[in-house]
N, C-alpha and C positions, 0 to 999 in steps of 0.2 A: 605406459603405466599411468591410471589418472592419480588426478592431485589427490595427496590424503591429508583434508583439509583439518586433520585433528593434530598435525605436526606444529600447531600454530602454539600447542602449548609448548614442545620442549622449545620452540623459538624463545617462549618469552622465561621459562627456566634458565637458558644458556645465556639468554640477554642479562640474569639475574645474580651471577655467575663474577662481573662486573658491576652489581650494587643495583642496577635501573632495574623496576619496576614497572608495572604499566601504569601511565597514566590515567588513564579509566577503569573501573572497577570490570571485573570479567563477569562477575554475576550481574547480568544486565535490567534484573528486576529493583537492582539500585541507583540507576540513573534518574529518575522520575524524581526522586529525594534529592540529590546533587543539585540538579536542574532547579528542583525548587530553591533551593538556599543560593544557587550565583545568580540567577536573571528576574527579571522583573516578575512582579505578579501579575500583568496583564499579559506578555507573550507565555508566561509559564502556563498560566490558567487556560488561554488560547488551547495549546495544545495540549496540556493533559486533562481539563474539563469533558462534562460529556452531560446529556441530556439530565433534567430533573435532578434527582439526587444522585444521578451515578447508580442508582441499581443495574442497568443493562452493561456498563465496564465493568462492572461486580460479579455479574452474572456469566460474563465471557469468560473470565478468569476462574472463579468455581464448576465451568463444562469443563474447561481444557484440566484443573488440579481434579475433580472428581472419576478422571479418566485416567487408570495407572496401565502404566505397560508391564508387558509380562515374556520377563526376556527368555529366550530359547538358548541353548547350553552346546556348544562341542560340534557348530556348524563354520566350515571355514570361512573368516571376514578378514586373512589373512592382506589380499590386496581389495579394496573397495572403489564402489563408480560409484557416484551421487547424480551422474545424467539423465536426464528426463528429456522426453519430448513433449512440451507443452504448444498445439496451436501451429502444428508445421513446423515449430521452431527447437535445433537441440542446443537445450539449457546445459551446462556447466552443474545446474544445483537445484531442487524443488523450491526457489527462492528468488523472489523479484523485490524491489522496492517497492511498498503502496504511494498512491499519490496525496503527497500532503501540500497544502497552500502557503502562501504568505512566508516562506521559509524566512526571508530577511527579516521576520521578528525574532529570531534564534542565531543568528548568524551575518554578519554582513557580506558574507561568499553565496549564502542563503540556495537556491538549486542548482547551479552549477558546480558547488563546492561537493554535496550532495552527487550529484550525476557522473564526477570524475571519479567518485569513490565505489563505485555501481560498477563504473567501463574500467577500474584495476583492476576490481573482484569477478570481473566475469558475469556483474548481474542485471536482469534487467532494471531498468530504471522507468516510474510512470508517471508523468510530468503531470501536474495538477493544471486546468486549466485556468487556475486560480495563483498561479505561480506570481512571484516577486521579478521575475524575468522572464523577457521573450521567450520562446521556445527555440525560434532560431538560435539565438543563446546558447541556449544551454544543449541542443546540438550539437554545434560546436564542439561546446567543452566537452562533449563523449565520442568525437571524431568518427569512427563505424560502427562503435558499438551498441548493441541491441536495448532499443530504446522505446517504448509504447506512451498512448498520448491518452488522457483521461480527459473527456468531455465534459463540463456539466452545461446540458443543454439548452443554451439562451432561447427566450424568443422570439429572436429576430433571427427567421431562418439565412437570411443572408451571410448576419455576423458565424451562426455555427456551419455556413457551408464555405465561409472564408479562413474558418480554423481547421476543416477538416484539410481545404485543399495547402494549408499552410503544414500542416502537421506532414504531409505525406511530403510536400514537399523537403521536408527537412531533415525527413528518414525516419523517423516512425514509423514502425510496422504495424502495431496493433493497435486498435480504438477499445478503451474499455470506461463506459458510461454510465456515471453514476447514475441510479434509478431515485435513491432513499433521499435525496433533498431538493423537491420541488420546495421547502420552505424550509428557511432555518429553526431548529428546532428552541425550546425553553432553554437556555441555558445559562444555572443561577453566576455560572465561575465569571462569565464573559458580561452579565448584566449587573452584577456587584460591583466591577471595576468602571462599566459603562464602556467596555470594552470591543469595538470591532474594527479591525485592522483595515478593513475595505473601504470604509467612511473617511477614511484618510488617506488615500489612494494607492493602498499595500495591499498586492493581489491582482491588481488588475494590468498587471504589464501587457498580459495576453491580448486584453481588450484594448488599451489607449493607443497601441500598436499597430494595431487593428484597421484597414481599410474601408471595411463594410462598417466599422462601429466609428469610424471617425468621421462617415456621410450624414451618419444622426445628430450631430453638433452641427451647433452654429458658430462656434468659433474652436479653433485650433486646442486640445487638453490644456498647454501649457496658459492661454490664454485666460482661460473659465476653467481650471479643475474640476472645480463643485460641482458645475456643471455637467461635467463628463463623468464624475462619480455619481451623482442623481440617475446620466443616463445608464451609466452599470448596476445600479441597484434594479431600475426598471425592468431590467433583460435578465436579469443573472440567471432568474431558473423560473420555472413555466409550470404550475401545479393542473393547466389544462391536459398538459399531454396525455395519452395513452396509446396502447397497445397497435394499433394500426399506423401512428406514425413512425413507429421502426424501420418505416418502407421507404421512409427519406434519408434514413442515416445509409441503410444499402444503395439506396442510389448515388451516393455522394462519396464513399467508403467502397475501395476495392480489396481490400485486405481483412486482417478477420475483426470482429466485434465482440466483446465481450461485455455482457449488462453485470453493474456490480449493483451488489445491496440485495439480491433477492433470498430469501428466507423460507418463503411456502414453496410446496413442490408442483402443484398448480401454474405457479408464478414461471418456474422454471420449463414445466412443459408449454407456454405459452412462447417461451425465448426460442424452444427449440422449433414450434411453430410457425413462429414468424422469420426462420431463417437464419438466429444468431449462429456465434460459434462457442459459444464459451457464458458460463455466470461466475460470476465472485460471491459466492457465500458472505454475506457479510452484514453487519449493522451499523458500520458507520462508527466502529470502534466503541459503541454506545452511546455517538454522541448526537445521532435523531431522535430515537425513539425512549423514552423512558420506560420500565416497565418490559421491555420487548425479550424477545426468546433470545438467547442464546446462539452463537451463531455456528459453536461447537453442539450445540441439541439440535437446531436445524441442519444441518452438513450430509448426516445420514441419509437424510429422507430425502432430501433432494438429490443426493449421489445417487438413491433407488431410484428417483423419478426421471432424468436422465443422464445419468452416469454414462451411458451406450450409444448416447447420443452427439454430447456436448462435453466441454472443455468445461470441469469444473475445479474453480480455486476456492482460497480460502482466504478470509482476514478479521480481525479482530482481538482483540487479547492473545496476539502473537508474541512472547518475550525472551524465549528458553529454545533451544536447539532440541530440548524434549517436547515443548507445544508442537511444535513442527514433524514432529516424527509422530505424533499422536493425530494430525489433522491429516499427514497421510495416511493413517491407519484406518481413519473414519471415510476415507474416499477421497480425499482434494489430491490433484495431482502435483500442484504447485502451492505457496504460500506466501502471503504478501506480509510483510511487516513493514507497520507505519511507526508510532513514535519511538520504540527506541533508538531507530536511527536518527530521527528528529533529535532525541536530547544528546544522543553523541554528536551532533553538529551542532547543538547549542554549547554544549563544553568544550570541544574541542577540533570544532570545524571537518572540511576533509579527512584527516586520521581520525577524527573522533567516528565517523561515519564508518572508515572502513577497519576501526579496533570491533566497531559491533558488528559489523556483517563475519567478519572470522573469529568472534567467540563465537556466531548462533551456528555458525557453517561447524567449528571445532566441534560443538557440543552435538551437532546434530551428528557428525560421520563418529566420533567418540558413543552415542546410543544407537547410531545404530548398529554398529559393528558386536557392542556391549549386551546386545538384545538379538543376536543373532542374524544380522542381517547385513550383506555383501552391498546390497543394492536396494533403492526405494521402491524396486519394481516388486520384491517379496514381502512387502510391507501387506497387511489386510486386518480386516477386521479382529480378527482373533488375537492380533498381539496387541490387545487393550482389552481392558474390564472396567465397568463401573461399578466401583468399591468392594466390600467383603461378596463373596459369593458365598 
């Protein structure tokens, strides 16, 4: 029988039973506000900030509420499976962790605390290559379980083909590569405080670590930090690349690839062109582009463009166990959720991580069952509408 991850609520009824409460709120659209009143305003800003004014986080959020479901009545959801096969791989859940950086400004356990909390829940976990710890690390801390490795692409092909073969080495299965930030975008949260974590040498554990990036120094990191941070600023990410040098990540990369950040459906048949396996729908949570679409109005059209072809996810304005049921309805097979696992680790470390993976898990197997549906496999277009008809 699979897990029926909606049990999570008489858990914490029964727990309730005995006086205790949860210590995190289960509506997970209220952690951003928590988060805001315990931690600093430079790591809070870090991670809830986003391009310009925030219209494109604003926008993510208004696709995904503008979009209601429409539940079907007297179909058995008596016993339910929420497994999916995303990538060769069978998932437990329509649900991975997205890759967030710098975690150690939220947390001093920062991705391994994070990643232990992925490998309880059954989910995958996608290490930022911008991580506050090694990789090897945080490996480790998730012992077998299913664990994928997010690139962002340096220019020094040596250092990215010394992360790739470090990634595989450490059991990473899948490569998924950010496209949307060859350059960090405006952003007033993070330039108001004067605020960037990386200029201070948080974030670059992947790199000082680094073999190929420690031949670029003339003295040892601990020796000349500044220095080794100057040379990580230099490499971090490459606004020369394009579409033809994809042909270096497959030669280096034996397992599958997935390009995140694409939006056009153009873009996506180009990925499917050049041999990827998969795209991540996505904008970057809002926090590239100002002004940009929607990554719930985009989803559609690129599902149409190659949905037949390629592995397509989803992420951005992820918060609700209903977002998630609404981004499989519009076509993503799977769905990545980035901060509010981030502020359940900024409040409450490890458990804080895995109180939010099993409300969004409870809420999602609770609608689907509630919306007629056994399994994510009978999810489709039709059980969504956008607004009055």
């Amino acid at each position: 029988m699979a897990k029926h991850w909606a049990d999570f609520q008489y858990e914490i009824y029964l727990n309730g039973m005995t006086g205790a409460v949860p210590r995190l709120p289960t509506d997970l659209t209220r952690l951003e506000e928590l988060t805001d009143q315990r931690l600093g305003p430079g790591p809070v800003g870090y991670v809830a900030g986003s391009a310009g004014n925030g219209s494109t986080a604003r926008a993510n959020r208004e696709a995904l509420e503008r979009r209601r479901i429409v539940p079907r009545m007297l179909r058995d959801v008596h016993e339910r499976d929420l497994s999916v096969e995303v990538l060769g791989r069978a998932l437990p859940v329509p649900l991975a962790l997205a890759p967030v950086g710098v975690l150690s400004i939220m947390h001093p356990e920062a991705e391994p605390a994070a990643a232990r909390a992925a490998a309880a829940q059954g989910v995958p976990y996608i290490l930022s290559s911008a991580s506050s710890t090694p990789m090897e690390q945080v490996a480790e801390a998730m012992g077998d379980a299913e664990r994928w490795f997010q690139l962002y692409w340096p220019k020094d092909p040596e250092v990215a083909r010394s992360f790739l073969s470090r990634a595989k080495a450490a059991g990473f299965s899948v490569l998924v590569v950010t496209l949307d930030t060859p350059l960090l975008s405006w952003r007033p949260r993070d330039l108001d405080q004067a605020y960037l974590p990386f200029l201070h040498g948080v974030g670059t554990a992947n790199y000082f670590s680094d073999p190929a990036f420690q031949a670029g120094l003339a003295k040892p990191v601990h020796e000349d930090p500044n220095a080794a941070v100057m040379h990580f600023v230099g490499m971090f990410s490459d606004p020369a690349k394009s579409w033809p040098d994809l042909a270096f990540l497959r030669e280096n990369w034996d397992g599958p690839i997935v390009l995140k950040g694409v939006l056009h459906p153009d873009d996506a048949r180009l990925a499917a062109e050049a041999g990827m396996d998969g795209v991540v729908v996505s904008n970057h949570g809002g926090r590239q582009v100002a002004g940009a679409v929607a990554a719930a109005d985009a989803l559609p059209r690129v599902v149409d463009a190659v949905g037949d072809r390629l592995t397509v996810l989803f992420d951005s304005g992820v918060r609700t166990g209903d977002d998630v049921f609404k981004a499989l309805a519009l076509g993503a097979r799977a769905v990545l959720v980035g901060r509010p696992y981030v502020y359940g680790l900024g409040l409450d470390g490890q458990p804080g991580v895995e109180h939010v993976i099993r409300c969004l898990l409870a809420e999602l197997d609770l609608t689907l069952a509630l919306s007629g549906h056994a399994t994510p496999a009978t999810i489709g277009p039709a059980d969504v509408t956008e607004g009055p008809d």
